[in-house]
PDB file of the backbone (N, CA, C, O) and the ligand in Angstrom, with CONECT records:
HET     ZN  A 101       1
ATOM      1  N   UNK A   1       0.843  -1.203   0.000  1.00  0.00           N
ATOM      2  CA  UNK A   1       0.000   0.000   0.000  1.00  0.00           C
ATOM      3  C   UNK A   1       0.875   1.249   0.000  1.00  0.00           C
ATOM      4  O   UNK A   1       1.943   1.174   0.607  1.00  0.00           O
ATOM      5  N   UNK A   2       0.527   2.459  -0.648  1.00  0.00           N
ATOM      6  CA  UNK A   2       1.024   3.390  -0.741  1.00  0.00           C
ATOM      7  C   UNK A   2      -0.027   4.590  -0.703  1.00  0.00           C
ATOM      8  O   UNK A   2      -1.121   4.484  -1.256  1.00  0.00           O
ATOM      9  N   UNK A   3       0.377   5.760  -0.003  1.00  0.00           N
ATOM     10  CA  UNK A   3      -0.491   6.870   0.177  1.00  0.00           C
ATOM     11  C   UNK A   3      -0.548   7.960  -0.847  1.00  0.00           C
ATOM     12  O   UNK A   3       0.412   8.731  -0.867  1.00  0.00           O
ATOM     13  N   UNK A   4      -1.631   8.167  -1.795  1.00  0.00           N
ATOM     14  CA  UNK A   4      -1.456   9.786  -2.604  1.00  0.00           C
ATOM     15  C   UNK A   4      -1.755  10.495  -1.125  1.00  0.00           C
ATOM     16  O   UNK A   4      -2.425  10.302  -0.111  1.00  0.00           O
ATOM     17  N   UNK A   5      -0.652  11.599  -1.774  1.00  0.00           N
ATOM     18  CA  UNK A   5       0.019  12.034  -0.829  1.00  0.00           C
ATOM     19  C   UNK A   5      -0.989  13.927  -1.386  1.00  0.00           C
ATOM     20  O   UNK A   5      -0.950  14.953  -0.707  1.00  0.00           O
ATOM     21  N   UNK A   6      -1.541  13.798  -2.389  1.00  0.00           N
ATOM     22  CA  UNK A   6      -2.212  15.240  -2.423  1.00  0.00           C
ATOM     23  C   UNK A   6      -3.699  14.590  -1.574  1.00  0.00           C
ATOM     24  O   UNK A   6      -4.047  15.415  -0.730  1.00  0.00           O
ATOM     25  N   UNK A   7      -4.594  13.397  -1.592  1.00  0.00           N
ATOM     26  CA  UNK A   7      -6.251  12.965  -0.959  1.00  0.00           C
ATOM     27  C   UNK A   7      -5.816  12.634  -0.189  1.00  0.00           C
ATOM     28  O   UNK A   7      -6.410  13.002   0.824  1.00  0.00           O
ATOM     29  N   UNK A   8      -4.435  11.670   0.132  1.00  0.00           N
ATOM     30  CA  UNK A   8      -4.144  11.062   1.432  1.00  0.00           C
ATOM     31  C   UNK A   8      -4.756  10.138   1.370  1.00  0.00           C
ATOM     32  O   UNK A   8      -4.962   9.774   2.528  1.00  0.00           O
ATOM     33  N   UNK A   9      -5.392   9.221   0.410  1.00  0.00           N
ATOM     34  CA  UNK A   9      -5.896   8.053   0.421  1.00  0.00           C
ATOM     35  C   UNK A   9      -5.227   6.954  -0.085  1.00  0.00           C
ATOM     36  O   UNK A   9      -4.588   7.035  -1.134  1.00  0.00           O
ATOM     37  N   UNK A  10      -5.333   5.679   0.718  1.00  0.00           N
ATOM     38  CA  UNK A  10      -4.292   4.817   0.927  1.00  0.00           C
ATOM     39  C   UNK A  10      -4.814   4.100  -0.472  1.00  0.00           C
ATOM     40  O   UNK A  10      -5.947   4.354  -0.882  1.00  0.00           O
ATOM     41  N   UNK A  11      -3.924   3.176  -1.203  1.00  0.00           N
ATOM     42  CA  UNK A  11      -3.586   2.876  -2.724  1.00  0.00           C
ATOM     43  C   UNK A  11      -3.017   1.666  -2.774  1.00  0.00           C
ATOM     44  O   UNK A  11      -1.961   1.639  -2.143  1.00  0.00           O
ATOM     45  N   UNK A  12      -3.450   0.184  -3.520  1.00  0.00           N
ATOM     46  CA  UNK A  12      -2.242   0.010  -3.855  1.00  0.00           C
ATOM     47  C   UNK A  12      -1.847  -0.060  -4.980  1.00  0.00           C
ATOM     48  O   UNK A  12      -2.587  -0.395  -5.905  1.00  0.00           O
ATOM     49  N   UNK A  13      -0.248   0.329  -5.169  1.00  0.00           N
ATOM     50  CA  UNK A  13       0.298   0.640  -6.249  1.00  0.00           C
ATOM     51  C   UNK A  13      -0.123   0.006  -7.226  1.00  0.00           C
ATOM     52  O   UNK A  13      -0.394   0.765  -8.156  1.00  0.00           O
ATOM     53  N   UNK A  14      -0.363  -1.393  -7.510  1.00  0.00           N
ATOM     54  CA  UNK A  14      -0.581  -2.199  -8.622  1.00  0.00           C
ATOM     55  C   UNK A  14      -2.079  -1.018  -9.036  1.00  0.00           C
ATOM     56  O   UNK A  14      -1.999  -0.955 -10.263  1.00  0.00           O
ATOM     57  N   UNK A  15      -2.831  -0.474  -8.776  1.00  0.00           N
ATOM     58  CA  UNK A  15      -4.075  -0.442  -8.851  1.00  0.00           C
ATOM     59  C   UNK A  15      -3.644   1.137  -9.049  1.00  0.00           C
ATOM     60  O   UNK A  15      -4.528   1.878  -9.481  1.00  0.00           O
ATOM     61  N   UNK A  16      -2.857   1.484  -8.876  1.00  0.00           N
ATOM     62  CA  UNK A  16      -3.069   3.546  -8.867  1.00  0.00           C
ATOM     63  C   UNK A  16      -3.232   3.718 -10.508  1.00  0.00           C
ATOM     64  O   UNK A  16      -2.755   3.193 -11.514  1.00  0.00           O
ATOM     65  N   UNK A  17      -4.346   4.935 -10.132  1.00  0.00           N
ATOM     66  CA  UNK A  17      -4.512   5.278 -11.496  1.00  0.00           C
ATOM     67  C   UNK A  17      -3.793   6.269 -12.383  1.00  0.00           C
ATOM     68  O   UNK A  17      -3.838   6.770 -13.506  1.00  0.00           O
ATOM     69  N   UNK A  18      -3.192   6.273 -11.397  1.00  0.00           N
ATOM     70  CA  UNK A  18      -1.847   7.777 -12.337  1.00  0.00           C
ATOM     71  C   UNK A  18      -0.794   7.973 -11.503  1.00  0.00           C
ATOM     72  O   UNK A  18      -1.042   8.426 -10.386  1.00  0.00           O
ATOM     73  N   UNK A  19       0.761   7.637 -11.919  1.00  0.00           N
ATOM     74  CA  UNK A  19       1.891   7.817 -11.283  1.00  0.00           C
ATOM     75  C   UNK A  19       2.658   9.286 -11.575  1.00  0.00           C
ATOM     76  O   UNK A  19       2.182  10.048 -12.417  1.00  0.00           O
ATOM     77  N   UNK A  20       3.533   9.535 -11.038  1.00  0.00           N
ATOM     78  CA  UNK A  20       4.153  10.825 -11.187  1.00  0.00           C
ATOM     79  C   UNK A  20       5.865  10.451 -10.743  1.00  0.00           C
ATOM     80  O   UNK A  20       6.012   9.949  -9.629  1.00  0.00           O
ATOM     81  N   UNK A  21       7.032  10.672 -11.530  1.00  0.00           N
ATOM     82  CA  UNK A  21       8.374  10.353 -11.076  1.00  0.00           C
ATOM     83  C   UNK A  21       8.836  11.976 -10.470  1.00  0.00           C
ATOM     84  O   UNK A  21       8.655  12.993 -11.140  1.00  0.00           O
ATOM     85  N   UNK A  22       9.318  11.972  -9.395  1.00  0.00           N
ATOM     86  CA  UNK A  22       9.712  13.406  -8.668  1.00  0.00           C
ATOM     87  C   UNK A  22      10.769  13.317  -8.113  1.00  0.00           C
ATOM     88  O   UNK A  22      10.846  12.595  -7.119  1.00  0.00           O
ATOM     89  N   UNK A  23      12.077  14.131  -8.659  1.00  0.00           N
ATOM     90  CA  UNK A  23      13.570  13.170  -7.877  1.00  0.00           C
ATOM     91  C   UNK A  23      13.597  12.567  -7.438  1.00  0.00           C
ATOM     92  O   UNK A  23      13.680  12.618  -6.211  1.00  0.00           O
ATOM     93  N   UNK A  24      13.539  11.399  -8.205  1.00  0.00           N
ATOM     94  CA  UNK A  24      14.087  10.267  -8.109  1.00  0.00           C
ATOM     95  C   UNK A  24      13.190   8.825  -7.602  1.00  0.00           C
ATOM     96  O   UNK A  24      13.217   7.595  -7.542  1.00  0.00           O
ATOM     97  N   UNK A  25      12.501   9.894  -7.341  1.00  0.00           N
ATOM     98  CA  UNK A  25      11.224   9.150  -6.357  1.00  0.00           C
ATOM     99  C   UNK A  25       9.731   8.775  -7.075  1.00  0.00           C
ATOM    100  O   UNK A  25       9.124   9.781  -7.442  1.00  0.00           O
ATOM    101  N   UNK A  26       9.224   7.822  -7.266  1.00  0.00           N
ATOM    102  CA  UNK A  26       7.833   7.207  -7.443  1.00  0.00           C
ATOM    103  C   UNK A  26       6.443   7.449  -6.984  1.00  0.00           C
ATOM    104  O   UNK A  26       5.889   6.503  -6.423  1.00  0.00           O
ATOM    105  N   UNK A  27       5.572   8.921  -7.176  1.00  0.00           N
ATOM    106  CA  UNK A  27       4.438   8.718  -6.190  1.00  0.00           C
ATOM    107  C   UNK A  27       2.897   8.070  -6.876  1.00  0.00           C
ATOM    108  O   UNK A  27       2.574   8.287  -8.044  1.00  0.00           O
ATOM    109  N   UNK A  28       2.501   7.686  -6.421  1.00  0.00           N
ATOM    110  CA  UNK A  28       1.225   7.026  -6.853  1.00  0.00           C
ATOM    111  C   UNK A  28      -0.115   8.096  -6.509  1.00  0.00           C
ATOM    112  O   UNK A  28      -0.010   9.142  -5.868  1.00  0.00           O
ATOM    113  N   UNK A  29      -1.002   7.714  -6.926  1.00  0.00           N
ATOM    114  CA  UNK A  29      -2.646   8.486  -7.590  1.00  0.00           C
ATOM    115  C   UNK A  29      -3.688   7.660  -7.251  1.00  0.00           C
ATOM    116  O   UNK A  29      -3.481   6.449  -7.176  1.00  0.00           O
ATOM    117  N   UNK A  30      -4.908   8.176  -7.009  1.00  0.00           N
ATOM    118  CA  UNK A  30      -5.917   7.480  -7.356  1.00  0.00           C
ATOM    119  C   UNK A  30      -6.453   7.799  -8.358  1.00  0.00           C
ATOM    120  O   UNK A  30      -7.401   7.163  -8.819  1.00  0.00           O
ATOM    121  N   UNK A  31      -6.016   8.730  -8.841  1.00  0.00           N
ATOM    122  CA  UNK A  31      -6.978   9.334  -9.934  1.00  0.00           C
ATOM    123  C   UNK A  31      -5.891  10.557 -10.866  1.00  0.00           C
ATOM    124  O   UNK A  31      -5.073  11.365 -10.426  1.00  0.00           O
ATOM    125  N   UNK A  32      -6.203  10.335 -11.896  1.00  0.00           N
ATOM    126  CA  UNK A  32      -5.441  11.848 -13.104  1.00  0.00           C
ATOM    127  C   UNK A  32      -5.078  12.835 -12.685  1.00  0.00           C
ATOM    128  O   UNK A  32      -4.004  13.429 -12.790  1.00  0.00           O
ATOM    129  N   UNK A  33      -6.905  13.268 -11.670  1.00  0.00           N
ATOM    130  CA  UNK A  33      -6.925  14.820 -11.296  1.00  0.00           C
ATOM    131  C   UNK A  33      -5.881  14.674 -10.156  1.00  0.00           C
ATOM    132  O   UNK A  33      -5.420  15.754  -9.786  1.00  0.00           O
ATOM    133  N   UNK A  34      -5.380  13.502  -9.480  1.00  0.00           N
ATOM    134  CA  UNK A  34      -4.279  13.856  -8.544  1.00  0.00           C
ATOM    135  C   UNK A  34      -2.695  14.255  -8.563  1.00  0.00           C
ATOM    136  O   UNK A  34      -1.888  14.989  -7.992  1.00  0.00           O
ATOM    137  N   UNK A  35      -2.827  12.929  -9.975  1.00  0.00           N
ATOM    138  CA  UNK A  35      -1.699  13.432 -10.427  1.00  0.00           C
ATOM    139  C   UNK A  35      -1.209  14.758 -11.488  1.00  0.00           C
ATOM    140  O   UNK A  35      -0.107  15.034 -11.961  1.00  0.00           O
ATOM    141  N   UNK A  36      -2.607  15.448 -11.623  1.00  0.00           N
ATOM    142  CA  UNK A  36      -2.234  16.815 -11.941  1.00  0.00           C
ATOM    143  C   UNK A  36      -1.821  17.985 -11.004  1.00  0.00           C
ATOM    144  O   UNK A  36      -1.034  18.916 -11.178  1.00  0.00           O
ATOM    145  N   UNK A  37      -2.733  17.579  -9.787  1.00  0.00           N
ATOM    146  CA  UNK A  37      -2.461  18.807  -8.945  1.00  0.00           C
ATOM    147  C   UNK A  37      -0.885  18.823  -8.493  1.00  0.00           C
ATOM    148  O   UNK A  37      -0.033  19.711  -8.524  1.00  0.00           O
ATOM    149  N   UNK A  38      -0.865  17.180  -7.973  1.00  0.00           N
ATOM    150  CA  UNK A  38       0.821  17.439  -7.416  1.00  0.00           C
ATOM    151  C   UNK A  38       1.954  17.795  -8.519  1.00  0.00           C
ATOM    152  O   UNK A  38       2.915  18.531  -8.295  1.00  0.00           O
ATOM    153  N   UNK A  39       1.665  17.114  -9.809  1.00  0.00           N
ATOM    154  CA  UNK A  39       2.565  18.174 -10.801  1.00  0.00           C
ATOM    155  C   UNK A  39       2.486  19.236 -11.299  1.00  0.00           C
ATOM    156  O   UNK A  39       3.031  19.501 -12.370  1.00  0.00           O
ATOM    157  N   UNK A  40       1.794  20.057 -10.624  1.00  0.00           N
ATOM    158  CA  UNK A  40       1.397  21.427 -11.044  1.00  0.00           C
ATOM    159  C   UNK A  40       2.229  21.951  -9.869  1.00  0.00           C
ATOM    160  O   UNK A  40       3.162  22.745  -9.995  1.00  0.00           O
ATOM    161  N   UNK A  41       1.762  21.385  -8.614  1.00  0.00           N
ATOM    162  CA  UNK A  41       3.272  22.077  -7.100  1.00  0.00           C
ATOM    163  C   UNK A  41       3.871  21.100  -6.351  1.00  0.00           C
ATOM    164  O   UNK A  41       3.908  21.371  -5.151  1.00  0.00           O
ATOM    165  N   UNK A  42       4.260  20.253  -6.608  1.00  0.00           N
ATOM    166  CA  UNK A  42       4.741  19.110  -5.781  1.00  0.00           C
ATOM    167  C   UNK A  42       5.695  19.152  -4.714  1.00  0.00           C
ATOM    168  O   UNK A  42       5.990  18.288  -3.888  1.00  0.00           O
ATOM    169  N   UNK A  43       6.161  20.414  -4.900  1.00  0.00           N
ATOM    170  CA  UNK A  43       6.766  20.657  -3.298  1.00  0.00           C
ATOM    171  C   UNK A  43       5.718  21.137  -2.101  1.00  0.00           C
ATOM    172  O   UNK A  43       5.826  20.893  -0.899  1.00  0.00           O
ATOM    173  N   UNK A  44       4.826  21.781  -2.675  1.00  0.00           N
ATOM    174  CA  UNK A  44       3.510  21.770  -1.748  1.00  0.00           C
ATOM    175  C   UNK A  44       3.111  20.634  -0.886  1.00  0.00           C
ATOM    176  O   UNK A  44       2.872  20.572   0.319  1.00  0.00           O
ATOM    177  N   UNK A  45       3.104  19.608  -1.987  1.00  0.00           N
ATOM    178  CA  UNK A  45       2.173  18.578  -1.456  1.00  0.00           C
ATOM    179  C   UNK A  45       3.501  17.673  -0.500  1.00  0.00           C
ATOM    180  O   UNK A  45       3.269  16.997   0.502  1.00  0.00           O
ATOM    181  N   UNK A  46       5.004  17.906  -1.181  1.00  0.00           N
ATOM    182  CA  UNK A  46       6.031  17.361  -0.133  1.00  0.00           C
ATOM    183  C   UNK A  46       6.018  17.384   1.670  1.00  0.00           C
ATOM    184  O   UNK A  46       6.056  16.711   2.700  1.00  0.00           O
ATOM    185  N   UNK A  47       5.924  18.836   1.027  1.00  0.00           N
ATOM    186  CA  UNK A  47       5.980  19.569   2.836  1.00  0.00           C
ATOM    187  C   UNK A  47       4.902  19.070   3.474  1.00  0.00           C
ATOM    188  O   UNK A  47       4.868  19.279   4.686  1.00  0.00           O
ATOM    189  N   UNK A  48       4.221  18.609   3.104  1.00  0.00           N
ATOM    190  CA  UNK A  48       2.589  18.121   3.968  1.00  0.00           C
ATOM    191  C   UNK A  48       3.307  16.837   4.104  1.00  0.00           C
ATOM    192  O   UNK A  48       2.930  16.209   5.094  1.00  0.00           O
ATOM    193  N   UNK A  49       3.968  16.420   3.605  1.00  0.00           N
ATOM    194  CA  UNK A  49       4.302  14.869   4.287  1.00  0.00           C
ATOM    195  C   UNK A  49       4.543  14.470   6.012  1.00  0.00           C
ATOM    196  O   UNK A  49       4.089  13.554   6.698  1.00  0.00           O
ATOM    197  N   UNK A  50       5.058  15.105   6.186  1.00  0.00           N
ATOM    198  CA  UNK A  50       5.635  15.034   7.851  1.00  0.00           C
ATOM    199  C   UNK A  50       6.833  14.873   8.403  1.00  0.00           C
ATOM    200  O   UNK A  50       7.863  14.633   7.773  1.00  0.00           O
ATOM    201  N   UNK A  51       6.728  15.008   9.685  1.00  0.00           N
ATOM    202  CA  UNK A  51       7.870  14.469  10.458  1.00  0.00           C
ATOM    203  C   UNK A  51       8.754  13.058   9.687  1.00  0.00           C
ATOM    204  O   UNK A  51       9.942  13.138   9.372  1.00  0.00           O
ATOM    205  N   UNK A  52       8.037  12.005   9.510  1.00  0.00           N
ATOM    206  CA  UNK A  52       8.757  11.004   9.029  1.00  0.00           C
ATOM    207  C   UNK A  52       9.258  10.895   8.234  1.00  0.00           C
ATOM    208  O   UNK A  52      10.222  10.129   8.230  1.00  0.00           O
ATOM    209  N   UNK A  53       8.849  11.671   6.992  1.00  0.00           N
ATOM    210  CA  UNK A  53       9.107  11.898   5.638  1.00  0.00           C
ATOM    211  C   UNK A  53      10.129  12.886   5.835  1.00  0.00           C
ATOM    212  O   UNK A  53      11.090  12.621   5.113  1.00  0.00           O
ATOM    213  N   UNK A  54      10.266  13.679   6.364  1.00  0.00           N
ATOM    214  CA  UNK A  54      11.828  14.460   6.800  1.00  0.00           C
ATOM    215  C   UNK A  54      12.797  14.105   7.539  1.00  0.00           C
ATOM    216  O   UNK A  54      13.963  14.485   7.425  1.00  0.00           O
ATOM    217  N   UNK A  55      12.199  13.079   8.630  1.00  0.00           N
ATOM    218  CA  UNK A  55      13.387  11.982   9.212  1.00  0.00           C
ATOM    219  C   UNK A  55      14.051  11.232   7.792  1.00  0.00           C
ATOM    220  O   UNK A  55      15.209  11.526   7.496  1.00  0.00           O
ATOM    221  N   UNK A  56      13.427  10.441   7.090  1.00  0.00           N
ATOM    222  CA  UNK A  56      13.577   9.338   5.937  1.00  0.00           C
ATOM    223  C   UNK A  56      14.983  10.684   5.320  1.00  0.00           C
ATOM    224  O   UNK A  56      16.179  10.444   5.152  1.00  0.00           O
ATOM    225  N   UNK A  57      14.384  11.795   5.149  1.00  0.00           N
ATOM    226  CA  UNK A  57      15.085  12.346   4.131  1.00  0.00           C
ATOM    227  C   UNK A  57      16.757  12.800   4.860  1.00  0.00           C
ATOM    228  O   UNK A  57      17.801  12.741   4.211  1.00  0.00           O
ATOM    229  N   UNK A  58      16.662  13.237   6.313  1.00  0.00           N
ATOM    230  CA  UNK A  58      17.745  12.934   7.312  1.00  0.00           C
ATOM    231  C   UNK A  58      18.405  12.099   6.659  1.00  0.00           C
ATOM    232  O   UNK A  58      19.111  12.536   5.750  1.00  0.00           O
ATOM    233  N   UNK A  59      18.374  10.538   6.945  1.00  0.00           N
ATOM    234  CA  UNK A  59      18.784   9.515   7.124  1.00  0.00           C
ATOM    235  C   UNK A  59      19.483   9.357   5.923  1.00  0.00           C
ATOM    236  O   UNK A  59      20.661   9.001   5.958  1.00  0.00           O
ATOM    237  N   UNK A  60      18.729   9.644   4.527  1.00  0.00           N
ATOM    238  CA  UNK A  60      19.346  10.174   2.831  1.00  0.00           C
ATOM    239  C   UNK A  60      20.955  10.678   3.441  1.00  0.00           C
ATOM    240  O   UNK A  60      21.940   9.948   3.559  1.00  0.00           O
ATOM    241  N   UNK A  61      20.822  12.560   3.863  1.00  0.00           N
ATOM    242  CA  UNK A  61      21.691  13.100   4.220  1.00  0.00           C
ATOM    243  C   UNK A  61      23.178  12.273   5.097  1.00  0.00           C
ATOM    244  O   UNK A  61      24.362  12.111   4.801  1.00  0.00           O
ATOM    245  N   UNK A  62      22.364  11.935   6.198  1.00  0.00           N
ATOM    246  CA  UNK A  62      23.779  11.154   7.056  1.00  0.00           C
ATOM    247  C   UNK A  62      24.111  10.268   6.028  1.00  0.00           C
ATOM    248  O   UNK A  62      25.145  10.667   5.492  1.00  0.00           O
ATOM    249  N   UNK A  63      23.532   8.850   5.319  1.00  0.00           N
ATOM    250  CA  UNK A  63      24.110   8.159   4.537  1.00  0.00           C
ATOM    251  C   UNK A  63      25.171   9.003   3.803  1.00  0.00           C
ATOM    252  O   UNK A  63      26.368   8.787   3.994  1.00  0.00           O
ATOM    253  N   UNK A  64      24.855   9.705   3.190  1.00  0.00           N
ATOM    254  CA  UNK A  64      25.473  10.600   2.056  1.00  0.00           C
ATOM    255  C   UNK A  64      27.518  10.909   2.854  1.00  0.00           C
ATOM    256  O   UNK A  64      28.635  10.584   2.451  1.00  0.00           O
ATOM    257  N   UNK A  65      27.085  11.542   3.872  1.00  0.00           N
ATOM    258  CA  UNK A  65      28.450  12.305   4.849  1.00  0.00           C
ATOM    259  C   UNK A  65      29.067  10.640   5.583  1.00  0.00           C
ATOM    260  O   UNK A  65      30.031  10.611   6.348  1.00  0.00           O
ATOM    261  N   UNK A  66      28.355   9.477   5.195  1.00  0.00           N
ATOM    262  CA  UNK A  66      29.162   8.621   5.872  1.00  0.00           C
ATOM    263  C   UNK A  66      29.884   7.844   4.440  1.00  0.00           C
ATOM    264  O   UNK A  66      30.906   7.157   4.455  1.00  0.00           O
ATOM    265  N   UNK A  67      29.162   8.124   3.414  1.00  0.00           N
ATOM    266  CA  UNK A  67      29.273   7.364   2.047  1.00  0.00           C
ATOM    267  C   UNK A  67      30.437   8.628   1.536  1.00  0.00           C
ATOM    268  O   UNK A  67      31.488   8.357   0.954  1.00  0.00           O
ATOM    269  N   UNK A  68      30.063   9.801   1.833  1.00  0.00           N
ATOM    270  CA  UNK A  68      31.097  10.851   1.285  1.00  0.00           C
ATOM    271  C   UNK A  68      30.042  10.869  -0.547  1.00  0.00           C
ATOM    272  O   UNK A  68      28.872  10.519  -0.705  1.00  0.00           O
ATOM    273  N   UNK A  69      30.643  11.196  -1.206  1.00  0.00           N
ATOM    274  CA  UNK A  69      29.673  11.309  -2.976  1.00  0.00           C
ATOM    275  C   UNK A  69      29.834  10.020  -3.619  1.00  0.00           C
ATOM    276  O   UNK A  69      29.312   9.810  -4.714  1.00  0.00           O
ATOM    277  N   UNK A  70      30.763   8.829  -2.800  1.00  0.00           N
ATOM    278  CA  UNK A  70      30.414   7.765  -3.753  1.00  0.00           C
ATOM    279  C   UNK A  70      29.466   6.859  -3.265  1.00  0.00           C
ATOM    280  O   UNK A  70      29.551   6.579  -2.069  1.00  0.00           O
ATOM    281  N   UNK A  71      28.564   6.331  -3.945  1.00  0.00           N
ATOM    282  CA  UNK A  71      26.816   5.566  -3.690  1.00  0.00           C
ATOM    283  C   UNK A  71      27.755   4.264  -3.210  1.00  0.00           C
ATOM    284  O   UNK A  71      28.789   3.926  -3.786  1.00  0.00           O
ATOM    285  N   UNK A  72      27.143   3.561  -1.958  1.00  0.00           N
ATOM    286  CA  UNK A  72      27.544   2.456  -1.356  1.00  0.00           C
ATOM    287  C   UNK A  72      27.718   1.469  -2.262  1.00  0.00           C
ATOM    288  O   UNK A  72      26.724   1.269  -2.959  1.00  0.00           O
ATOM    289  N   UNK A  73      28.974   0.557  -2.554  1.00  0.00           N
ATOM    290  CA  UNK A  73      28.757  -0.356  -3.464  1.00  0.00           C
ATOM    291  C   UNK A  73      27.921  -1.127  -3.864  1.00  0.00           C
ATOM    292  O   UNK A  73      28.231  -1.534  -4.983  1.00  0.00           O
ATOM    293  N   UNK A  74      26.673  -1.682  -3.371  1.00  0.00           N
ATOM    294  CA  UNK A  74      26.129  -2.447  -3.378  1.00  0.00           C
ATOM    295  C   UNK A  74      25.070  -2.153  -4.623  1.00  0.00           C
ATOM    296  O   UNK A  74      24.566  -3.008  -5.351  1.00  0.00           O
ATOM    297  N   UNK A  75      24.880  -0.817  -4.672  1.00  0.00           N
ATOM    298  CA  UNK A  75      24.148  -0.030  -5.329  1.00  0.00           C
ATOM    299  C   UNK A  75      24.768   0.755  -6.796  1.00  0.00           C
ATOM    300  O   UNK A  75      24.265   1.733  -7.349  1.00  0.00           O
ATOM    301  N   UNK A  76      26.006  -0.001  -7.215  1.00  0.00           N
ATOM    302  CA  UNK A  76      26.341   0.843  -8.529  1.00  0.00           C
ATOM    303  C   UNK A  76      25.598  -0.245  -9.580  1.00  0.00           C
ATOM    304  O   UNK A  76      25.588  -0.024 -10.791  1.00  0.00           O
TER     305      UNK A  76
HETATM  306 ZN    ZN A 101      -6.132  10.970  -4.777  1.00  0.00          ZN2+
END
């Protein structure tokens, strides 16, 4: 399950009706009109994510300063 993140209604991916790619990242839809609004401001609809969703993005950062700019091997 995955949340559109503009209705906040829970999804699952196999079933979303409209995806959107946003650095780097995958968000899912229930519907067209959702995935229009968030590509019309999608940092809007970011910042509504939360606390966790800015921890997650933390955790990006420290990886990064412990990895230094090269991506952990595991991942080339
Ligand atoms: Zn929706």
């Amino acid at each position: 399950m995955v949340k559109d993140i503009v209705c906040n209604m829970e999804i699952n991916e196999n079933q979303a009706a409209a995806r959107s790619e946003y650095k780097g990242l995958t968000y899912y839809f229930c519907a067209e009109a959702c995935k229009e609004r968030f590509d019309a401001e999608p940092e809007t609809y970011l910042k509504k994510l939360g606390w966790w969703k800015r921890f997650l993005l933390r955790l990006g950062d420290a990886s990064r300063e412990t990895y230094g700019n090269e991506p952990p091997k595991c991942c080339k």
